[in-house]
SEDODO-103569 format. One record per residue (C-alpha): residue in three letters; x, y, z. Coordinates in steps of 0.25 Angstrom, whole numbers, plus 5000, padded with zeros to 4 digits. Example, Ala and Ser with C-alpha at 12.3 -4.5 7.8 and 13.67 -1.06 7.14 Angstrom:
// SEDODO-103569
Ala504949825031Ser505549965029
// end
This chain:
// SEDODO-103569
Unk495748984948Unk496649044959Unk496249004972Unk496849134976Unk496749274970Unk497549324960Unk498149444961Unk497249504949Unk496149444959Unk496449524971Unk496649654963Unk495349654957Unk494749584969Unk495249724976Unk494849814965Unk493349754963Unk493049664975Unk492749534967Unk493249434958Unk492649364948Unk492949194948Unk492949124936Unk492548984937Unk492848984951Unk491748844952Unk491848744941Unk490648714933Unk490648574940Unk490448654954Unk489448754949Unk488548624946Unk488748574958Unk488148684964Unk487048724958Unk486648584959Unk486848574976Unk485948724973Unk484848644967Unk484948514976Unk484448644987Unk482948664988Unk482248774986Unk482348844999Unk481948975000Unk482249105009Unk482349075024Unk482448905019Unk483548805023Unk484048665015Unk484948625027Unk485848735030Unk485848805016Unk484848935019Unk483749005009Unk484049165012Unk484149285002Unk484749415007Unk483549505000Unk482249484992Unk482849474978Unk483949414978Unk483749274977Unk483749164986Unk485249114996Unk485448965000Unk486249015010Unk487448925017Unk487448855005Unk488748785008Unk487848685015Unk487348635003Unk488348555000Unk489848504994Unk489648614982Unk489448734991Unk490348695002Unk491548684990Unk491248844989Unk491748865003Unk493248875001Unk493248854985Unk494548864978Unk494048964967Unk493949064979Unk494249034993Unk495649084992Unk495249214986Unk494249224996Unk495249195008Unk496249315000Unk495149415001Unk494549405012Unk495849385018Unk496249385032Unk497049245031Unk498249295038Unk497549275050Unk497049125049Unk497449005041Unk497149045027Unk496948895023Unk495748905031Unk495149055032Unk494849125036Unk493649155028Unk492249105031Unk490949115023Unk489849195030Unk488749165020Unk488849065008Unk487449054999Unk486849004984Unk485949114978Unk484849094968Unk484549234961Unk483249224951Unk482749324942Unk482549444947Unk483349444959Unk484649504964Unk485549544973Unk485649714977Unk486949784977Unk487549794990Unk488949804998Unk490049874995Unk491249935002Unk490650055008Unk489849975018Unk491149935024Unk490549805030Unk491549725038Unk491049605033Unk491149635019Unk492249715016Unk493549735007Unk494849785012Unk496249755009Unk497349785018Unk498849775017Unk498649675003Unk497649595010Unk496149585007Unk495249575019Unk493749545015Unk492549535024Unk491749435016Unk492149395000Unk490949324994Unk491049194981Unk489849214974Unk489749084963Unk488849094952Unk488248954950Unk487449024936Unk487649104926Unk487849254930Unk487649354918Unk486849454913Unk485549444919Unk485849344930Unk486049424940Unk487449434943Unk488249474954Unk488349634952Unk489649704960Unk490349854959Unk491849824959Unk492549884969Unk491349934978Unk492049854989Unk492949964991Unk491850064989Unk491450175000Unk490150204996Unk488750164993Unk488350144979Unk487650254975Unk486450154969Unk486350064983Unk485550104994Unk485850065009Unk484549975013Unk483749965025Unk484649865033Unk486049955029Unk486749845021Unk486749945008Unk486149844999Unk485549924987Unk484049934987Unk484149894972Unk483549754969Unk484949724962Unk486449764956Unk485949794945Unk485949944940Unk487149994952Unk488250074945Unk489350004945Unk489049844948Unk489549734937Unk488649614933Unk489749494939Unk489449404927Unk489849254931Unk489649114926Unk489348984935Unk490448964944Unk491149084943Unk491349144958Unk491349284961Unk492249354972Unk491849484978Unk492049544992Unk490649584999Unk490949735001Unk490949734986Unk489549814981Unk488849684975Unk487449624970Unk486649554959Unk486049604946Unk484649554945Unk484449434939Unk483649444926Unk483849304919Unk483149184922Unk483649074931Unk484449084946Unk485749144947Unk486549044956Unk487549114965Unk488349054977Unk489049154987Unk490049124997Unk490449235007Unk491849235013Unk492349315023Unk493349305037Unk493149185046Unk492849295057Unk491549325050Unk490249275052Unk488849205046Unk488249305039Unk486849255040Unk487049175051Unk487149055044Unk488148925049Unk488748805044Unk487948675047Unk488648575054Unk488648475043Unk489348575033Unk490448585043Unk490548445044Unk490748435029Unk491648535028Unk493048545028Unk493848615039Unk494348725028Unk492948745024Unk492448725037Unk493248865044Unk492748935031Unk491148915035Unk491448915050Unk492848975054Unk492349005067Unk492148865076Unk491548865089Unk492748845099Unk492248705107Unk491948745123Unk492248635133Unk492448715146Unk493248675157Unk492648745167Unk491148785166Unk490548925168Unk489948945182Unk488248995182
// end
């Protein structure tokens, strides 16, 4: 696999706001981390092993072990993975500013999630909410993207297992789906309990490590799952070093130490500047 985009790649990626990767882990890889997964306990909504964080964004849609790049070797290779960190760097772009071995991309949220039975995720986003954070543009050839996310499917992802549902091309869209309603807190997720049902959204079918590629401002959720089992899915979001914690989360001091200096600036591009005063303030 390339470790940048293709030209094929970047026109699609344009046109629909995702890509699909094939194999992006390697069967080897995908056992490594569903085993780190189970080595986890049970922690539940509002729980911490170490620095890895039980949280869900809603009521149904299954449970987050948030920063789970703490959780070891497995998750901390996901970080600046060749399958995608360069396509990644491409689209959110910007790089003509600082070194592009080194940036200037930073994750602002990286999670496992556990999806059961009758869970999923609503619709939500799209390119009418014109969120800075999220959004799509390309100007003069170059792609500049406020946060592009990895979602790696560690399990099956077919019919019935509540797979990824998006509308390509709704990045660029102007208007609210007519089948979503803006909720109470204004964030325009859809009242409905999933992706199922909403005109115009594809079932993104994928098999255990296969990576999926999409920009946020794309219009995306879940179908529900219906088959037994979990539905295993790892996310990593992406965006300018500029940007900040999404949840407020931080690296712990022993990840850092771990960590290269490459990966390092990708979790925490922004170091405090050391203060030794020379002269000390007066009162």
């Amino acid at each position: 696999m390339s470790n940048t985009p293709s030209e094929m790649e970047i026109y699609f990626f344009d046109l629909r706001g995702y890509l699909i990767l094939k194999n992006a882990l390697t069967i080897d890889e995908v056992a490594e981390l569903n085993a780190a997964l189970d080595l986890i306990p049970p922690i539940k909504k509002g729980e911490w092993y170490g620095y890895v964080h039980g949280q869900s964004f809603g009521e149904n849609d299954g449970l987050n072990f948030q920063q789970i790049y703490e959780a070891g070797e497995p998750f901390e290779n996901l970080i600046d993975h060749p399958s995608w960190i360069n396509k990644v760097r491409y689209f959110v772009g910007g790089e003509g500013t600082f070194d592009y071995n080194h940036g200037p991309l930073f994750i602002d949220e990286n999670f496992a999630n556990f999806r059961d039975p009758g869970e999923a995720i609503p619709i939500h986003s799209g390119g009418h909410d014109h969120t800075k954070r999220t959004q799509f543009l390309v100007a003069d050839g170059k792609f500049h993207c406020g946060q592009i996310n990895i979602l790696i499917s560690l399990s099956d992802m077919g019919p019935g297992d509540g797979t990824t549902m998006l509308i390509p091309g709704s990045h660029k869209s102007n208007f609210l789906h007519p089948q979503t309603e803006q909720d109470a807190d204004n964030t325009n997720n859809s009242t409905n309990e999933s992706a199922d049902g909403i005109e115009g959204a594809v079932e993104i079918f994928m098999e255990p490590g296969d990576a999926l590629l999409f920009v946020d401002a794309i219009c995306h959720g879940s179908g529900k799952r219906t088959n037994p089992g979990t539905r295993r899915t790892i996310v990593y979001r992406y965006g300018p070093s500029w940007g900040n914690f999404r949840h407020g989360y931080h690296p712990s001091p022993k990840l850092m130490k771990r960590l290269s200096l490459e990966r390092r600036k990708i979790i925490q591009p922004q170091v405090p500047i050391p203060r030794e005063p020379q002269y000390q303030e007066s009162g």
